[in-house]
Structures are given as C-alpha cells and as structure tokens.
LOLO-417770 format. One line per field, with one value per residue: x, y, z of N, C-alpha, C, O in turn. Coordinates in nm, 3 decimals. Layout:
% residues N
n.u	c(X_...) .
n.v	c(Y_...) .
n.w	c(Z_...) .
ca.u	c(X_...) .
ca.v	c(Y_...) .
ca.w	c(Z_...) .
c.u	c(X_...) .
c.v	c(Y_...) .
c.w	c(Z_...) .
o.u	c(X_...) .
o.v	c(Y_...) .
o.w	c(Z_...) .
//
This chain:
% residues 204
n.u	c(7.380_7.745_7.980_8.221_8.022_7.901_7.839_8.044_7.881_7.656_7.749_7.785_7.540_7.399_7.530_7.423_7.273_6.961_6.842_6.969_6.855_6.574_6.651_6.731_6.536_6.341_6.458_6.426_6.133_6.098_6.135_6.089_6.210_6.443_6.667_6.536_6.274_5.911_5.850_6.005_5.728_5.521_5.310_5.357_5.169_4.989_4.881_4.778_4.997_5.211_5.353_5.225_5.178_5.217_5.078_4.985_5.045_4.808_4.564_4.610_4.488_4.224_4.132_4.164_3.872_3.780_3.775_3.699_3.804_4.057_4.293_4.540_4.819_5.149_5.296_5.204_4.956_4.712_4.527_4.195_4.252_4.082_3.961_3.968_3.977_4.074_3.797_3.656_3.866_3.845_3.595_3.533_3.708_3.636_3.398_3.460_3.601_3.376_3.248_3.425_3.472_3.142_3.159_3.321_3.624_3.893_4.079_4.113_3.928_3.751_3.798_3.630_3.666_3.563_3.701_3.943_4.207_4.496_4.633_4.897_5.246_5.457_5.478_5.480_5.372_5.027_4.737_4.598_4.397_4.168_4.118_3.960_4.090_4.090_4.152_4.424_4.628_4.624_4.695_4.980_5.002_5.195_5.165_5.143_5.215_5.159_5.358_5.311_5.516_5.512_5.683_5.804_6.014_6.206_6.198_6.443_6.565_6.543_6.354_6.048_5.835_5.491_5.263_5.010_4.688_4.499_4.186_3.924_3.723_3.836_3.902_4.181_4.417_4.283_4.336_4.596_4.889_5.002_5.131_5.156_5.000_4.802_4.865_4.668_4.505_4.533_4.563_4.279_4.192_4.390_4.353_4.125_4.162_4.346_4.207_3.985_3.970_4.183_4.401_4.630_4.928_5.153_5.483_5.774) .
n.v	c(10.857_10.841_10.563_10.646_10.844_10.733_10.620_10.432_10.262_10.267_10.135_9.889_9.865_9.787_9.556_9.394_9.067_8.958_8.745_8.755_8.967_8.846_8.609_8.724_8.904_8.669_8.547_8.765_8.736_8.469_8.352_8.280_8.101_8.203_8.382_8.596_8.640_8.614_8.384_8.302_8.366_8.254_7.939_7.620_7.405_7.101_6.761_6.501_6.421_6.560_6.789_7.053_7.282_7.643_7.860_8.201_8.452_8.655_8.419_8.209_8.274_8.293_8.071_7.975_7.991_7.737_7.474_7.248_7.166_7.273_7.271_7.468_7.421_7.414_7.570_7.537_7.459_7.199_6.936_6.813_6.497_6.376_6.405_6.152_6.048_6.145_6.258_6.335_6.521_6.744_6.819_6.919_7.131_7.287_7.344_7.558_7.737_7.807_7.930_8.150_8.298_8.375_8.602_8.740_8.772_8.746_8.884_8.784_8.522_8.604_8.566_8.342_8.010_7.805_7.538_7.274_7.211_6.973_6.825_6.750_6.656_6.628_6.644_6.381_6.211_6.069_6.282_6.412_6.566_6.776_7.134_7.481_7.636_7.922_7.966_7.861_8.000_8.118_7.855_7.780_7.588_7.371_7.377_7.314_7.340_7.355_7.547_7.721_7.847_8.008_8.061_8.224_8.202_8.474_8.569_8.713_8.543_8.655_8.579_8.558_8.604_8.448_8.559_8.619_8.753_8.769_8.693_8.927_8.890_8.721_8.665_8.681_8.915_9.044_9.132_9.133_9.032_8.710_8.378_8.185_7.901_7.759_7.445_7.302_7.069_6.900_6.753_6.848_7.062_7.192_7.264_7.378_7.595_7.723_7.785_7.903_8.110_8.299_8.584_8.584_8.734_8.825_8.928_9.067) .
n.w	c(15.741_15.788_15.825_16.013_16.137_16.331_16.656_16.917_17.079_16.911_16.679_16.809_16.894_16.638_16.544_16.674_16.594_16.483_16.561_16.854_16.930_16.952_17.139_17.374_17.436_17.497_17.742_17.947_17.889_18.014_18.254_18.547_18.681_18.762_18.958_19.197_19.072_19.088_19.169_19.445_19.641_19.555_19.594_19.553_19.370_19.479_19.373_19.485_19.587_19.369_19.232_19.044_18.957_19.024_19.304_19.321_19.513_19.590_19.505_19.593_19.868_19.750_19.702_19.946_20.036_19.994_20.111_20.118_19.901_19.832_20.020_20.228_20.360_20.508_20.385_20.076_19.802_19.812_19.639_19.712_19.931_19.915_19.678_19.485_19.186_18.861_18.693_18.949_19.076_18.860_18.813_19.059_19.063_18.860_18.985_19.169_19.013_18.830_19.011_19.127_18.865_18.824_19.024_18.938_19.000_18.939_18.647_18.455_18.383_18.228_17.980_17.932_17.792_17.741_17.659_17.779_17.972_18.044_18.321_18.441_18.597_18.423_18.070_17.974_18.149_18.264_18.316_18.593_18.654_18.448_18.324_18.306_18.026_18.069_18.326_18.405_18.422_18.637_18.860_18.751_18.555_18.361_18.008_17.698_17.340_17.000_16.790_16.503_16.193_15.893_15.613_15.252_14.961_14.807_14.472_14.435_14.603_14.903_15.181_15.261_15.560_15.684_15.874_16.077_16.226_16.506_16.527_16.566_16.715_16.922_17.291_17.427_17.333_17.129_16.749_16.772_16.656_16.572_16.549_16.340_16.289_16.586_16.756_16.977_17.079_16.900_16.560_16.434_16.547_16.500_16.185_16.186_16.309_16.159_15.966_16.060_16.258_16.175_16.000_15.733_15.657_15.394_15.483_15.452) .
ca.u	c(7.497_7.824_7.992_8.267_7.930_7.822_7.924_8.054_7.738_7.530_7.770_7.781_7.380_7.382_7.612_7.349_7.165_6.788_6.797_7.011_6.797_6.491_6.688_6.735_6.370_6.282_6.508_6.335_5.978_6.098_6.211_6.025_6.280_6.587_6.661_6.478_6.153_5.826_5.857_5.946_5.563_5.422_5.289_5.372_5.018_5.021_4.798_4.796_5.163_5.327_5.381_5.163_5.262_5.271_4.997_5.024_4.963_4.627_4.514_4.580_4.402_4.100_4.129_4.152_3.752_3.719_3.842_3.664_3.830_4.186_4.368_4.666_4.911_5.303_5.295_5.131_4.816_4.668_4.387_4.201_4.280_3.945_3.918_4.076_3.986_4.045_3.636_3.617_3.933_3.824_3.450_3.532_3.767_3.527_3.276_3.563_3.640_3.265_3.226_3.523_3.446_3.081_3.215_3.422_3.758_4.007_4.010_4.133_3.836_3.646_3.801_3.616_3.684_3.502_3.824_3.963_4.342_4.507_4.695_5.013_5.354_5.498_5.438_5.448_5.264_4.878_4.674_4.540_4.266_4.152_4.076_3.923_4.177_4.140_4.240_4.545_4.750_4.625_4.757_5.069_5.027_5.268_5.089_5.160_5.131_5.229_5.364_5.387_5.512_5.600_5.789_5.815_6.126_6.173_6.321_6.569_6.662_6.530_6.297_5.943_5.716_5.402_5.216_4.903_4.639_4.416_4.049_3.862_3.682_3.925_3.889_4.290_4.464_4.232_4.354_4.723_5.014_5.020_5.177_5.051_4.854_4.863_4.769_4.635_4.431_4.585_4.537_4.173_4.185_4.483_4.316_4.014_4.194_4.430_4.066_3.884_4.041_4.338_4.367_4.720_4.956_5.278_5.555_5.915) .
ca.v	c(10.889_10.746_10.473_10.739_10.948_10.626_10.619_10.304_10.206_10.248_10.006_9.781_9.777_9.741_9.431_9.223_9.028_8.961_8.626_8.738_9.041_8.772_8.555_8.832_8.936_8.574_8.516_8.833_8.705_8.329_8.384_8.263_8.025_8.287_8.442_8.755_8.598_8.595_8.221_8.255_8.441_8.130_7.837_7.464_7.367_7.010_6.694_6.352_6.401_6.559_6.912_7.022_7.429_7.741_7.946_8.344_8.487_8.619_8.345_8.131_8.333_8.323_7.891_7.877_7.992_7.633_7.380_7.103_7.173_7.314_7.247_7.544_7.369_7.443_7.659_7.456_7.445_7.100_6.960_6.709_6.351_6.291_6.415_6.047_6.046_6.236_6.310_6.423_6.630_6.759_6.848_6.996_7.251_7.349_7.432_7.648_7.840_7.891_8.074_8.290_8.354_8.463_8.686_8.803_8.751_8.743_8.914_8.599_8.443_8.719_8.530_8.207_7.968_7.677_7.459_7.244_7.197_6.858_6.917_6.667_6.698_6.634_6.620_6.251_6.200_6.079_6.342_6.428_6.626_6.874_7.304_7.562_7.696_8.029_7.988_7.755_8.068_8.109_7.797_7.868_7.453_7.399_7.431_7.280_7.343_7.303_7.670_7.686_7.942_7.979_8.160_8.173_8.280_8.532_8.496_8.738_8.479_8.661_8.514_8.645_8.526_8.447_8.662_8.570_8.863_8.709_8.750_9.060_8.818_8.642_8.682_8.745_8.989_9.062_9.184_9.158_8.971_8.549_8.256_8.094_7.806_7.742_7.385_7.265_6.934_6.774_6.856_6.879_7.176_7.309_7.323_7.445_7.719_7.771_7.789_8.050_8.226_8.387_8.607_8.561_8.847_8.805_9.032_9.061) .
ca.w	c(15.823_15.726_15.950_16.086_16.241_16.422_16.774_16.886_17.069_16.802_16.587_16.841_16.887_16.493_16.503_16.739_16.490_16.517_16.672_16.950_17.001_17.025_17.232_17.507_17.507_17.526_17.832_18.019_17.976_18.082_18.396_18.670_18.772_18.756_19.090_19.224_19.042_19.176_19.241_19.638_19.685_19.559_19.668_19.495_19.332_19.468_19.356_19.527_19.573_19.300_19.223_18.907_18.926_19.130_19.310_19.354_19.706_19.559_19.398_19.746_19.955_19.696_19.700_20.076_20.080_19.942_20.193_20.052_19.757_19.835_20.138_20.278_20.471_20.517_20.242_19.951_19.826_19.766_19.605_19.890_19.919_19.910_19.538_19.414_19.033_18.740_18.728_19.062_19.064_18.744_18.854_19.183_19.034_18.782_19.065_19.233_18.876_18.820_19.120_19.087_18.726_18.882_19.102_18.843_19.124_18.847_18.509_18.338_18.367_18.168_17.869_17.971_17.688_17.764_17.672_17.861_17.971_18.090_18.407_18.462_18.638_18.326_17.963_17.932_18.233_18.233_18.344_18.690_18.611_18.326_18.373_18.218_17.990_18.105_18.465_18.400_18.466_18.848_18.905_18.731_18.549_18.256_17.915_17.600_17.224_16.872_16.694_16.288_16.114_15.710_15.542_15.124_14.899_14.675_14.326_14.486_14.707_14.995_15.271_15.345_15.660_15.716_15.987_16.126_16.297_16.558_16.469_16.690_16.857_17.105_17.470_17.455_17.225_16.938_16.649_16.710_16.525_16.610_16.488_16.216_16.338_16.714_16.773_17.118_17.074_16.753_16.412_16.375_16.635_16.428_16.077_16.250_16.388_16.059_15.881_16.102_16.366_16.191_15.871_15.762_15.565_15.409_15.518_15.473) .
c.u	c(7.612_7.887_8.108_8.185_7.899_7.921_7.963_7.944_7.634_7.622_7.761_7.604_7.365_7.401_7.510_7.280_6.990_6.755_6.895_6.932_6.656_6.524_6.667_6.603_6.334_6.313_6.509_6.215_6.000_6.195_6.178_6.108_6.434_6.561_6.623_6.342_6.038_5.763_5.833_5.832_5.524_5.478_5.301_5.195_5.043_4.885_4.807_4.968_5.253_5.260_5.298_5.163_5.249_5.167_5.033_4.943_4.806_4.537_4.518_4.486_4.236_4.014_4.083_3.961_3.694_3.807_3.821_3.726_4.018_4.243_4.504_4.728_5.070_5.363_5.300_5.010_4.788_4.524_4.353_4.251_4.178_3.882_4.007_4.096_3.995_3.915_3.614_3.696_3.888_3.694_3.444_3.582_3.699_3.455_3.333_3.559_3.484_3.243_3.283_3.483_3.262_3.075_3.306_3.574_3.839_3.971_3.998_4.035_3.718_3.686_3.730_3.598_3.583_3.571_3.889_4.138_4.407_4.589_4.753_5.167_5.424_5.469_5.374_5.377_5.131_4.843_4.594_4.445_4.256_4.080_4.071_4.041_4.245_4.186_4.363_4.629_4.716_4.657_4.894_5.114_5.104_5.131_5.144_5.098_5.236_5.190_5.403_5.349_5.566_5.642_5.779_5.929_6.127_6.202_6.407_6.631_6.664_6.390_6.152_5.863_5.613_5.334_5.047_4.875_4.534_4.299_3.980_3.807_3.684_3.929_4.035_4.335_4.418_4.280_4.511_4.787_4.975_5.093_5.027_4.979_4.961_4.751_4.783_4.616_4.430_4.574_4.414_4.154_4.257_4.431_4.182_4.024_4.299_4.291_3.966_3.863_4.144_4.301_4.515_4.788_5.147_5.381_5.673_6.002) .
c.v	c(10.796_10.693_10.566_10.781_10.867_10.644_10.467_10.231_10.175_10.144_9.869_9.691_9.731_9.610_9.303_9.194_8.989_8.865_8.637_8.858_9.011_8.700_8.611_8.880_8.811_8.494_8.631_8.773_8.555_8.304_8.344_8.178_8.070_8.318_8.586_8.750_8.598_8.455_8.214_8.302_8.366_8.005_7.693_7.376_7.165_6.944_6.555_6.333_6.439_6.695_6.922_7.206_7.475_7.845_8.044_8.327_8.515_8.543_8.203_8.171_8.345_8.188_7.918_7.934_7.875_7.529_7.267_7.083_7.173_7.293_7.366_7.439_7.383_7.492_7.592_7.479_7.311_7.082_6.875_6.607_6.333_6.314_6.277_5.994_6.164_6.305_6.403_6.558_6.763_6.871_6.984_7.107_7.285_7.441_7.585_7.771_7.920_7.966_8.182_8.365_8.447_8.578_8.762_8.833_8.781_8.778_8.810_8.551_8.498_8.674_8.400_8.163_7.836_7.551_7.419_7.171_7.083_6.927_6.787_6.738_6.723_6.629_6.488_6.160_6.182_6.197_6.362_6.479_6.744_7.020_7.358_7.641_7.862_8.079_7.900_7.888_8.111_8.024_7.756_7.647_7.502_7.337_7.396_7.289_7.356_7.471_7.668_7.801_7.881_8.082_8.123_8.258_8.369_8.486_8.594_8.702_8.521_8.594_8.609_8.547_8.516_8.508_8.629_8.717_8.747_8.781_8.822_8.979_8.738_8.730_8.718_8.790_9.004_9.123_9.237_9.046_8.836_8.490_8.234_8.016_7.789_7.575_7.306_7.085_6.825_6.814_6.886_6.968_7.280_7.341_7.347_7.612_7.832_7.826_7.907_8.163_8.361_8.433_8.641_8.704_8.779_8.891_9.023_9.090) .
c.w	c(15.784_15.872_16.036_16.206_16.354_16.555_16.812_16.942_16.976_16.714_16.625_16.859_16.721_16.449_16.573_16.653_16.604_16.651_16.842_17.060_17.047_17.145_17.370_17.545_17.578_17.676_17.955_17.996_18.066_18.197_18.571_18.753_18.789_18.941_19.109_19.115_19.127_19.218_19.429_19.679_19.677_19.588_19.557_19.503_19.348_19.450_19.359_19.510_19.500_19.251_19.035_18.886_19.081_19.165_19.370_19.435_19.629_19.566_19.531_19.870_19.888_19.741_19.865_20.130_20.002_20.031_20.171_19.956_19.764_19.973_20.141_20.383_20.414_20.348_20.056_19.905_19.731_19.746_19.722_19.810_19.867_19.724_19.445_19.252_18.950_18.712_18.834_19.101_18.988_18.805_18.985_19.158_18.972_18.846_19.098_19.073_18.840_18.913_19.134_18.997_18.738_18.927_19.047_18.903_19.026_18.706_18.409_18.320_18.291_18.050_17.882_17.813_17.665_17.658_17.787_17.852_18.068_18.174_18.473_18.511_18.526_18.169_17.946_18.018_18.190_18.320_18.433_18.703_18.490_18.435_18.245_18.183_18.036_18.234_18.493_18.432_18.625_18.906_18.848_18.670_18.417_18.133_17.828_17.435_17.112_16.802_16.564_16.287_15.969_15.708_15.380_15.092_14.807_14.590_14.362_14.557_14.892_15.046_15.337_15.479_15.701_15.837_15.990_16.220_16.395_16.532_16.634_16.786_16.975_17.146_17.500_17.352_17.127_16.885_16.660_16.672_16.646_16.537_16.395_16.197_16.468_16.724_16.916_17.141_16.959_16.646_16.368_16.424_16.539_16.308_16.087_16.292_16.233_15.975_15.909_16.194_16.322_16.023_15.881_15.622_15.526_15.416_15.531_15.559) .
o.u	c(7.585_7.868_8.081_8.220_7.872_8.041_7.915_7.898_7.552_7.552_7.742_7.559_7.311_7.338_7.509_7.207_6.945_6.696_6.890_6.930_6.598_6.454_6.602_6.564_6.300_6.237_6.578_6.166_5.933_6.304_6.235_6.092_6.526_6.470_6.673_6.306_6.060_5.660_5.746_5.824_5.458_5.592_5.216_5.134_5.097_4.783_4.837_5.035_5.368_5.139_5.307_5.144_5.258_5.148_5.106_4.842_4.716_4.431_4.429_4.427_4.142_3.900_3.972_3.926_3.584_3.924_3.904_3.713_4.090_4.151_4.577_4.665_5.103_5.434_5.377_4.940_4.822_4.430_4.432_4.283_4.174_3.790_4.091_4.188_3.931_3.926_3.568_3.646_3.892_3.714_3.382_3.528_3.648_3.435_3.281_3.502_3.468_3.216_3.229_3.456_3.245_2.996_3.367_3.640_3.860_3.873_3.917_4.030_3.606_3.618_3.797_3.543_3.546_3.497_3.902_4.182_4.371_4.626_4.683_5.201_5.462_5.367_5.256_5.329_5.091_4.926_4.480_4.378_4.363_4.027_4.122_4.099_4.359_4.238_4.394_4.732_4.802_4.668_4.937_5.209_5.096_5.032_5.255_4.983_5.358_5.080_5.509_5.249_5.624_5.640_5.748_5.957_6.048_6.238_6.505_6.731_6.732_6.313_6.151_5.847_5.606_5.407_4.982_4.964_4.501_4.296_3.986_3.828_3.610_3.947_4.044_4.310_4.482_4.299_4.557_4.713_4.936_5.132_4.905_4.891_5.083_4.629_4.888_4.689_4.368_4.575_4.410_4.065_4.222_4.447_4.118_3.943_4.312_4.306_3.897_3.785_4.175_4.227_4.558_4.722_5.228_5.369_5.705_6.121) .
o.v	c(10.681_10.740_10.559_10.775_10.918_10.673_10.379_10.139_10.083_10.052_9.768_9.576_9.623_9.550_9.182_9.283_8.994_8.876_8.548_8.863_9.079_8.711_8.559_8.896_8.817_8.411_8.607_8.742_8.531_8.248_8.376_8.172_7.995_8.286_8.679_8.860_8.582_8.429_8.172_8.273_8.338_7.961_7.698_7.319_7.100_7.004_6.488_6.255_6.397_6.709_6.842_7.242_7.417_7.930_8.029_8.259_8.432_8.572_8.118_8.095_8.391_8.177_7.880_7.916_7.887_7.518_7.179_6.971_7.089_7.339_7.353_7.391_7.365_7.457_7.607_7.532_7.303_7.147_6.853_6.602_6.269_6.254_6.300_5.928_6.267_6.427_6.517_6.663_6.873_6.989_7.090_7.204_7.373_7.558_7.692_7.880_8.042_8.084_8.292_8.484_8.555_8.661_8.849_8.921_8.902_8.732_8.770_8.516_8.446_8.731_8.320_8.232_7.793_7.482_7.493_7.103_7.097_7.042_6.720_6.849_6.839_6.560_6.470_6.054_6.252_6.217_6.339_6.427_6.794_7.022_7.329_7.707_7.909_8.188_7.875_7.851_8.129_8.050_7.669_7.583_7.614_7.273_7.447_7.261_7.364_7.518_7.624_7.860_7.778_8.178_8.006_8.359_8.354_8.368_8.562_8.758_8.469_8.554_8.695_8.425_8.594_8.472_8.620_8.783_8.642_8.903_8.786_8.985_8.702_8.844_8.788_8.723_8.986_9.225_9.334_8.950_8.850_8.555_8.249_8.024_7.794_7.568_7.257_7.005_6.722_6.936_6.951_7.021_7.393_7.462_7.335_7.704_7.954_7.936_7.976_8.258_8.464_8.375_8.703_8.752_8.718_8.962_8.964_9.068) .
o.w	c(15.749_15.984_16.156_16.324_16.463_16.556_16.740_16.875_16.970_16.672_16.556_16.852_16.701_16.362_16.551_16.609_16.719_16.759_16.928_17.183_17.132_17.246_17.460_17.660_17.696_17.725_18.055_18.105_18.166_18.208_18.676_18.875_18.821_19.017_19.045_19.073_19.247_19.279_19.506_19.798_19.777_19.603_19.469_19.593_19.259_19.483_19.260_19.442_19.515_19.233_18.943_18.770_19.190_19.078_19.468_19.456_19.613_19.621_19.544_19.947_19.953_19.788_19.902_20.247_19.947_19.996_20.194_19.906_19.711_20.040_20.043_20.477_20.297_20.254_19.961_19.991_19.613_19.791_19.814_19.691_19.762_19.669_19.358_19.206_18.968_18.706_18.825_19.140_19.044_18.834_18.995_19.212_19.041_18.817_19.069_19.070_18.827_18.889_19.151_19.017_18.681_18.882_19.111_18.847_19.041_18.646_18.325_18.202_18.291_17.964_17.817_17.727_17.555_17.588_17.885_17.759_18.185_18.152_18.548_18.473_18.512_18.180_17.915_17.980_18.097_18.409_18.393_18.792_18.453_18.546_18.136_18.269_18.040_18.258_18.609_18.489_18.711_19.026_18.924_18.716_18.368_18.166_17.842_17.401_17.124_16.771_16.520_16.327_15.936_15.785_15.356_15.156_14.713_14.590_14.295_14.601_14.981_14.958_15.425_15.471_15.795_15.930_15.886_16.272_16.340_16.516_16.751_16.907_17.066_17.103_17.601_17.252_17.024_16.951_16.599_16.654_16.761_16.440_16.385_16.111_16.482_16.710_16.956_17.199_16.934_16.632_16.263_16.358_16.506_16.287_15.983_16.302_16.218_15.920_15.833_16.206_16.381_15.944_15.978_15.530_15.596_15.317_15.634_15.536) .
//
C-alpha cells in the first residue's frame, strides 16, 4: 500500500517505535499501585512491625483458619508476635502452605517448587523469614532477580537476540519464550539454569 492509502491512524500507530510500544504494555501489567487497582481489597502483609506485601480478600480469609499463625486485625494480616525468629517465622508458614497446597486451596501451589524465597521490607533489608516460592504471590511479597539477555550482530550491521524457550517441564509456562538466564540465588543457580532449563534460539 503506498503511504497516500495509509490513513492517518495507521501512520501514526506505525510511527510508535517498539520500545514505546513495550513501555505501554509494561505500564498496564505494573500497576497495582496506580489508582482503580486492586490494592484497596487488600490487606498490608505485616511482620513484627513492618509491612512485607499485600494479601487478597481470598487469600485472607484462607490465613484467618490459622490464628496461631496469622492474626486479622484492623484490616491487616499479621504474622504472631509470638513467631520471634527467622526459624520459627519461617517453619510456621511452611506448615500453613503445606496444608493449603494439600487441600489444593490455591492453584499456585500446584507448581510447588520446593525453593525458597527471602521475605524483607526491602531489598537491602535482612530477612524476616523465607517461603515457598510458589506462594510468594498470595502474599503479594516483593521478589527479586537478575534478567540477561544477548543479542549478536550481523555483518549487516543489524542486531539479532537471543530467545530462550522454557523447558516442558516447569510448573509455570512450559514451553513458552523467556529471558535468557533468570538468576535467583547467585550465579551458581544462574549457570545451572543457563545449562538445563532453557533451550535458547536466535531470532531477529
């Protein structure tokens, strides 16, 4: 079609480049703290005082059949006082997750990984207790990790990128498109994972 036929919509969708048409996806999925989010539903995942994420109505109403464990009050859900170490925190939630994951309560937990995820207010924070990776999103804790991609050049000067498939047998998304190494627990995790999880393609 020559550029005359084009309407001006269509030139103008033509003109957004790539990274602005990632940008815009990327600022619909990361949204939870925009307004008209499903933030006000949940509850502030607290632990010995300091906010460590965000639990969905569900996912509160599942906790409060653990009272030893979780405490509801003025719309929070805390872990107890009485859980005062890293170990015990640690331990007690476990119990809680195995039983759900029993009961099969949540699908999430049908990927059980048997990994375990540090669980701090902040990054640079020590660590209040550790969880099974695959229920870190019912309590809605922040999550950290190291993404590599490549890329190689042509001799025409253009730019190809590396593309990674996840192998059939993860518990989430088998067998579609990833990053190139995802690393969690440092680099012996990452060229563990660059080594036998992923079969990688190159694609322009």
């Amino acid at each position: 079609m020559s550029e005359e036929g084009l309407s001006a919509v269509d030139m103008a969708a033509s003109a957004v480049s790539w990274s602005d048409k990632a940008l815009r996806l990327l600022r619909g999925l990361n949204n939870f703290h925009r307004p008209g989010s499903s933030q006000a539903k949940c509850c502030p995942f607290m632990v010995s005082g300091h906010q460590v994420g965000w639990v969905p109505p569900r996912v509160v109403t599942e906790l409060g059949r653990f009272p030893e464990v979780f405490q509801l009050q003025r719309g929070t859900v805390e872990l107890s006082p009485g859980l005062e170490s890293y170990t015990q925190r640690s331990a007690a939630v476990d119990t809680v997750l195995h039983c759900l994951r029993e009961e099969n309560t949540f699908r999430c937990l049908r990927g059980w990984r048997d990994e375990k995820y540090e669980v701090m207010p902040q990054f640079c924070d020590p660590p209040m207790l550790c969880m099974e990776r695959s229920a870190t999103c019912l309590f809605g804790v922040k999550r950290y990790g190291v993404h590599i991609n490549g890329f190689t050049r042509q001799p025409d000067g253009g730019v190809s990128m590396w593309v990674a498939r996840r192998a059939l047998g993860k518990p989430t998304y088998p067998g579609l498109l990833d990053n190139m190494v995802l690393a969690i627990s440092g680099v012996i995790h990452l060229n563990r994972q660059n080594g036998s999880d992923h079969q990688s393609n190159n694609a322009d």
